[in-house]
Structures are given as C-alpha cells and as structure tokens.
C-alpha positions as CSV (number, residue, x, y, z in Angstrom):
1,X,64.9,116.1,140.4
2,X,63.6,116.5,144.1
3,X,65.9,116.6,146.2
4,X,64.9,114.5,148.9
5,X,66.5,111.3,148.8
6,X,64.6,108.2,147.5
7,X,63.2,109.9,144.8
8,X,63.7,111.1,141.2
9,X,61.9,113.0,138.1
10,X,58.2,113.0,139.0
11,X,58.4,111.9,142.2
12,X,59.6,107.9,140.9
13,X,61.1,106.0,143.7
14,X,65.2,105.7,142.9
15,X,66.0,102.3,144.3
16,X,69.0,102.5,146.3
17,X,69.6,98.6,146.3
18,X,67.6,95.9,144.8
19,X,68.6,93.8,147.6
20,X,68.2,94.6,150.9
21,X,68.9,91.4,152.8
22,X,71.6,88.7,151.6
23,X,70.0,85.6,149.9
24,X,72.4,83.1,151.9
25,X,72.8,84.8,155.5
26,X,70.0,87.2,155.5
27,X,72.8,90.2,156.6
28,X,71.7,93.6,155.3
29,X,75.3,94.3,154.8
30,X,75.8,94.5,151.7
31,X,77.7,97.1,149.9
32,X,78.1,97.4,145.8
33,X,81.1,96.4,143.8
34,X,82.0,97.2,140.3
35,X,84.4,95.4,138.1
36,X,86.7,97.2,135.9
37,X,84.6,98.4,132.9
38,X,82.5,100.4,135.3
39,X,79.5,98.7,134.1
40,X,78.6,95.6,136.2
41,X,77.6,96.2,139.7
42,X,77.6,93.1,142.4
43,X,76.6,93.4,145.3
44,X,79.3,91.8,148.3
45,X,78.1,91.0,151.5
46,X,79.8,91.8,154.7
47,X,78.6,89.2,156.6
48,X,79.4,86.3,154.8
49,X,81.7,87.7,151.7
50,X,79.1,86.0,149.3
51,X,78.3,88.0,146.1
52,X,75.3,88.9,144.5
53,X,74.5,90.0,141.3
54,X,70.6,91.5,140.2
55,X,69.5,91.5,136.5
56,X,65.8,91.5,135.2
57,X,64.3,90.8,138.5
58,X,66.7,87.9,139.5
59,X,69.0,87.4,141.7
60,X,71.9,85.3,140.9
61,X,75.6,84.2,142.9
62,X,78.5,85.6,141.7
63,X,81.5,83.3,140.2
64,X,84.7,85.6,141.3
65,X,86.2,84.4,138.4
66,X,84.1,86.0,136.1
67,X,84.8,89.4,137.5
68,X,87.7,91.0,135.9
69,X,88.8,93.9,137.8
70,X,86.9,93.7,141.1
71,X,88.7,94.8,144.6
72,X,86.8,92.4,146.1
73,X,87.5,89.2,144.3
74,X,89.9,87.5,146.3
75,X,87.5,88.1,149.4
76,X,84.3,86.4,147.9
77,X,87.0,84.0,146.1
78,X,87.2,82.1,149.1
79,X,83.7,82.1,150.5
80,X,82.9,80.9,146.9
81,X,85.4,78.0,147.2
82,X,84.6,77.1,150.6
83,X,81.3,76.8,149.5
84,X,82.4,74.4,146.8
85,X,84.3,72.6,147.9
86,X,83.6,68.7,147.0
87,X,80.5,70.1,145.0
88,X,82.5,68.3,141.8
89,X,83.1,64.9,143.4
C-alpha cells in the first residue's frame, strides 16, 4: 500500500467519506458512527445531529430507531423527532 494518505493498492483513491457536505444543512461536519455489530457505518452530523447513511451510491436519513447500539442515538433521536413532528397528522 503507499503510504501517502488517500490512496491504496495501485495507486486507487481510498475514499475517506462518501459524504463530504450534510444533505440537510450543508455542514461538513460530519463524523462516522457505527452501531453495535461493527458493521453499519452512519454518518452524524455535528451541525445539525441529522444522520446519514450511504449504500450503492445513495444517500439515505437515518431512523435512530433502527440503530441498535449506536452512542449517538439519543442525539440524532431528537433532531429526528423534531423534524417529525406532526408529519403523521
């Protein structure tokens, strides 16, 4: 592997982030979180506490209660409620 940072075997770019900006602020704060089984990684952004989660090109919102494990549920819990709040009425 080189060992400058960005890259991997043969030179391939290693993607550090597939987001760079927040979909619903446009903060580039955004830090990764994983939920318990080590496996699925959201993306939470400081800004705003929404959470993001990248598969197969998209780019989806997070539902915290879907995420079994995560330090960070109870944060973007409450930006996810406040922003649905009434949305059922």
């Amino acid at each position: 592997m080189d060992e400058r940072e960005g890259t991997g075997p043969a030179g391939a770019h290693v993607l550090a982030s597939p987001l760079t900006r927040c979909p619903a602020c446009g903060s580039g704060a955004l830090a990764p979180v994983t939920e318990r089984d080590g496996e699925t990684v959201n993306f939470l952004c400081g800004a705003c506490d929404r959470c993001w989660h990248v598969e197969l090109g998209h780019v989806h919102r997070v539902d915290p209660a879907s995420c079994s494990g995560c330090p960070a549920r109870a944060r973007c819990g409450a930006a996810y409620a406040a922003d649905h709040r009434g949305a059922a009425g």
